[in-house]
N, C-alpha and C positions, 0 to 999 in steps of 0.2 A: 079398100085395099091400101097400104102403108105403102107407101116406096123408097125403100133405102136412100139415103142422102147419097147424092152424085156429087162428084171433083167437080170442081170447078170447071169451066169450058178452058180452053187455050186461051183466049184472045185476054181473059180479064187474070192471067197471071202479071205479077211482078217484075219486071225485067232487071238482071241483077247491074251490079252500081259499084263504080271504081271508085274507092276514098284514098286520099295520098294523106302522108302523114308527112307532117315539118318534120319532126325529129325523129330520124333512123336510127336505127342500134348503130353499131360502129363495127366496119367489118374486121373478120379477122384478117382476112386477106392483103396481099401488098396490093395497091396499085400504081402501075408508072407511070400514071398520069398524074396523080396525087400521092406524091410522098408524102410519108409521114414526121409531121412534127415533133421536133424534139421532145421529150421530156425532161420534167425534173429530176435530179439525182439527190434530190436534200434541200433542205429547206434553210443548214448550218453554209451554203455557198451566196455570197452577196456579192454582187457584182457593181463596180463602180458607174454613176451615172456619167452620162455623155457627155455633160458640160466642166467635171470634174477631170475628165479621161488624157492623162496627160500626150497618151498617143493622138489622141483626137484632136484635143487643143491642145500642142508644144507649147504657145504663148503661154498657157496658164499656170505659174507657178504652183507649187506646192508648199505649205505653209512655210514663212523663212526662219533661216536654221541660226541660231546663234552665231553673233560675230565675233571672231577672235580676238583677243586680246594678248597679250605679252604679259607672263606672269612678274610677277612682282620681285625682284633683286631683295636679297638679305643674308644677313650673316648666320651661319645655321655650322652647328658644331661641326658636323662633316668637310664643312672647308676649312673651319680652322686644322681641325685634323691633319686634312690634306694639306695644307699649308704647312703647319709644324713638320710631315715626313718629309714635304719638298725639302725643306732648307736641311736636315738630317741628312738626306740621299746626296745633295750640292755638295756639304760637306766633307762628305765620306769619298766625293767621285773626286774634289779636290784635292784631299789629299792621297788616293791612289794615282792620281796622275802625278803631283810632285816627286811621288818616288818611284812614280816608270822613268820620269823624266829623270832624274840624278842617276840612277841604275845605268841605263842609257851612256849619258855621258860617263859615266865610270870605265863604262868598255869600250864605247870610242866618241869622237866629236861628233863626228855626223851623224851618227844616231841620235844622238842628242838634239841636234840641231833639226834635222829632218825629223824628228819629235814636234819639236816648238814649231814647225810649221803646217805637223796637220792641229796640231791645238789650235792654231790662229786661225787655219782655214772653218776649222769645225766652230768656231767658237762667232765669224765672221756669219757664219752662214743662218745659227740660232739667234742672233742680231738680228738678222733678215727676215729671218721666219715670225719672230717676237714682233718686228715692225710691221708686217703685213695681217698680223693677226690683230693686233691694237687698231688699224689702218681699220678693218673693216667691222671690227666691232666698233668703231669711232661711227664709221657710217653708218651702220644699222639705229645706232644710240640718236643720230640728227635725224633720222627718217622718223622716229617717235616722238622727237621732238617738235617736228616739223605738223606732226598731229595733234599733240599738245597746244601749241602754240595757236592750230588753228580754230581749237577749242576756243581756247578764250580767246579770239580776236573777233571772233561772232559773236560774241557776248559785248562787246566796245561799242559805243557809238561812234567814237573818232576811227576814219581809217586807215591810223598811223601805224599800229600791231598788224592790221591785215595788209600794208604794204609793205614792211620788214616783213609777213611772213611769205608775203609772192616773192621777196626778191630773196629769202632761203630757199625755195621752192623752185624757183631758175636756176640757179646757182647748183642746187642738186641733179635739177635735169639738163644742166647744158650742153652735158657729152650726147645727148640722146636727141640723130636727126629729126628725129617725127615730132618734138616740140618746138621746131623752130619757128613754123608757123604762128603758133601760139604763143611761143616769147613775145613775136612780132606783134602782133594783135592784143597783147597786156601791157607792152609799150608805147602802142598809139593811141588807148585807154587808161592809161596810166592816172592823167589830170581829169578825166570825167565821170570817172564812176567816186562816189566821198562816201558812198553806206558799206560798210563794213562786209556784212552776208553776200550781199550782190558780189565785191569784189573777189572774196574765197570762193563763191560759186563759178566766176568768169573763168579762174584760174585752173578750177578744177576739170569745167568742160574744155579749155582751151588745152592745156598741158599733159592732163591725166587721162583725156576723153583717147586718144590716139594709143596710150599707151594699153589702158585696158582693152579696146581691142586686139591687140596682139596677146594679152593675158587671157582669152576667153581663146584664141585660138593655139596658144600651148597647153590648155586643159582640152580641149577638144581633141588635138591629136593625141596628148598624152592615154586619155580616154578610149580612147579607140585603141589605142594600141594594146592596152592592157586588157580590152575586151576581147580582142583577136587571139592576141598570143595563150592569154589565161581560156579560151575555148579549146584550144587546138591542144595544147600541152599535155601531155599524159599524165603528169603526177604530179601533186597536191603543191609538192616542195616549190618545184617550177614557177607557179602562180604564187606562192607566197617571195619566191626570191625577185621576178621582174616585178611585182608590185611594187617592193620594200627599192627596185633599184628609179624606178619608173618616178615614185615618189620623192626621193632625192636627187633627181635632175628637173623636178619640175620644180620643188620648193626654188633651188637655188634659179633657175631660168628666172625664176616670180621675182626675187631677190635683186638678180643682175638688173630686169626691166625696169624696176622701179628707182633705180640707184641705188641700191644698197649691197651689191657685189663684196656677200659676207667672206672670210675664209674659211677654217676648216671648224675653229672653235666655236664662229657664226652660224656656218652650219650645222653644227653641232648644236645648236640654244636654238634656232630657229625648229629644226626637227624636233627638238625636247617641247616647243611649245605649242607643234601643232598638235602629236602626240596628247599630250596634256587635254589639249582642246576638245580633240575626237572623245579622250575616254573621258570629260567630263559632260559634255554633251551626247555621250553614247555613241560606240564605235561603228553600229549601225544606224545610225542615225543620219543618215540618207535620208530618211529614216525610215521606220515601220508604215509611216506611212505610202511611202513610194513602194515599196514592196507591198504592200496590200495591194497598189494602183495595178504594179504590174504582174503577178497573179492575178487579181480581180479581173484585169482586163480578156486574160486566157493565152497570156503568154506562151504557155506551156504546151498547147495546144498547134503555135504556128512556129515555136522556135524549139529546136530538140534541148535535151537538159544540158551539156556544157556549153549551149551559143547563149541558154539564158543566165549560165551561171557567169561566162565573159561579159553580159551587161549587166547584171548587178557590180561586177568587179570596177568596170568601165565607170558606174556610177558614184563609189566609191571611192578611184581615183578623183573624179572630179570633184567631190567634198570634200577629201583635199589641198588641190587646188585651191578651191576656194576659200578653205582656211588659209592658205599662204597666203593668198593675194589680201584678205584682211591684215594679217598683217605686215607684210611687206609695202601695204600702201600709203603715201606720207597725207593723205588727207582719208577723211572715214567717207562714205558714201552719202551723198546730201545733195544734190546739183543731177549726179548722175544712177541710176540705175542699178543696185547691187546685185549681180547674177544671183540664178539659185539652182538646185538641183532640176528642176523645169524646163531649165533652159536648154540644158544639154541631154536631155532624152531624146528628142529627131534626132540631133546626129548621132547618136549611137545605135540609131536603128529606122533608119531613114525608109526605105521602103515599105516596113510593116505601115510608117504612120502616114506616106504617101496612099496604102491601100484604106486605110481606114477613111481618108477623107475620099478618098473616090467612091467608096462602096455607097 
């Protein structure tokens, strides 16, 4: 007799067996104990590295931006022009007055006379204005010279050029308290130092060194102010007029500091030459590259859009700045430090870059 195959007993079954797996699906669920990780939005977003980041490192300049120069003086048909209507206009306004003036007296003396003395007063005053516009384009023209000069005197090996150009160089900044120290110190140095370079270097950190700190801190405030006012402003106009006024008290502030306290016509040529500068080196040329930085960085993300469009503006003023201060400087940068747009990003936004270094 056959007997059907029987089950197995109990005791020789299999007992079943827990396997873990390394890699889980990914749930769909939130959990708040494990938030979830950002994602990418694009692959077209680059974000600047860390040792690049100028919020990170403010020390770290961002590559430097062309130095200004003073454009080149020449004779160019438009001023002769202008010249030939001057003397046309002189002549035509002289002799309209000669016959207010006899008209006058024909109907009585003292019109005549009280005539001939707003002529003298008017005429006393355009002397004066003539003398103070000559006066400060006189200066502006030794502050170039005073560059020139130090050009070639580092190029000399005697340091009889570099001591005529230290004692132009005092002589400019004598009215200004904060080189006194430093006069003092290139007068008790005077017989020791004989190499040429060493001595334009002493002068420049002794003299110049005082000054351009007050010049980093008129573009600093200027900065900020234009970055606050042009946040806060409602309309477009607004921001372009405190810029445009922002811009013309800081050139000349740059001006006055370094002795060259131009007038109106100096004003007038130094504005035309920074102008010049920006649109040959590009008017944002901050440049592209500091606006990548700051995008890249995610500006956008901790500052709302008119507080970031106040530091771009803010940044801008201070390239600026720093056009004037090139050239309103009576030596070029050599001895000392040439700021850059780097420099002034912490203070334009000082707690983003305090949080960055703490985080």
């Amino acid at each position: 007799m056959i007997k059907p195959p029987s089950e197995d007993p109990p005791s020789s079954r299999r007992a079943p067996v827990a396997f873990a797996y390394e890699d889980e699906a990914p749930q769909t669920g939130t959990d708040s104990k494990s938030p979830r990780k950002p994602g990418s939005f694009g692959n077209d977003i680059v974000l600047t590295a860390d040792e690049d980041d100028p919020f990170i490192n403010p020390e770290k300049d961002i590559p430097s931006i062309p130095v200004a120069i003073p454009r080149k003086r020449g004779t160019s048909f438009a001023k002769i022009a202008f010249g030939a209507f001057g003397v046309l206009f002189s002549l035509a306004f002289g002799l309209w007055t000669d016959s207010l003036i006899r008209n006058l007296f024909s109907r009585a003396d003292w019109l005549g006379y009280s005539a001939l003395a707003a002529l003298a007063i008017g005429v006393l005053a355009v002397i004066a204005i003539a003398v103070r516009e000559t006066a400060g384009m006189m200066r502006l023209a030794a502050v170039q010279t005073i560059k020139a000069e130090a050009e070639a005197a580092i190029l000399e090996t005697r340091p009889a050029k570099a001591r005529a150009l230290v004692k132009h160089l005092e002589t400019l900044l004598s009215a200004k308290p904060d080189t006194a120290k430093g006069r003092a110190t290139l007068k008790a140095a005077e017989n020791d130092i004989i190499d040429a370079p060493h001595l334009v270097a002493l002068a420049e950190r002794e003299l110049l060194g005082p000054l351009d700190r007050q010049a980093r801190g008129l573009i600093v405030n200027a900065s900020k102010r234009v970055s606050i006012v042009t946040a806060v402003s409602p309309r477009a106009i607004v921001d372009l007029l405190y810029v445009l006024y922002e811009s013309a008290r800081l050139i000349r502030a740059m001006a006055d500091l370094y002795g060259g306290r131009p007038g109106t016509l100096g004003m007038m040529r130094l504005m035309r030459d920074v102008l010049a500068h920006l649109a040959v080196t590009g008017s944002i040329a901050v440049g592209d590259s500091v606006v990548q930085q700051v995008l890249g960085h995610g500006l956008a993300s901790k500052l709302s859009a008119r507080l970031g469009e106040g530091v771009i503006n803010g940044l801008m003023t201070a390239r600026i700045g720093i056009a004037a201060m090139d050239l309103c400087r009576p030596l070029a940068f050599r001895a000392l430090k040439r700021p850059g747009i780097g420099d002034f990003i912490g203070d334009l936004t000082p707690s983003m870059t305090q949080r960055d270094k703490n985080a």
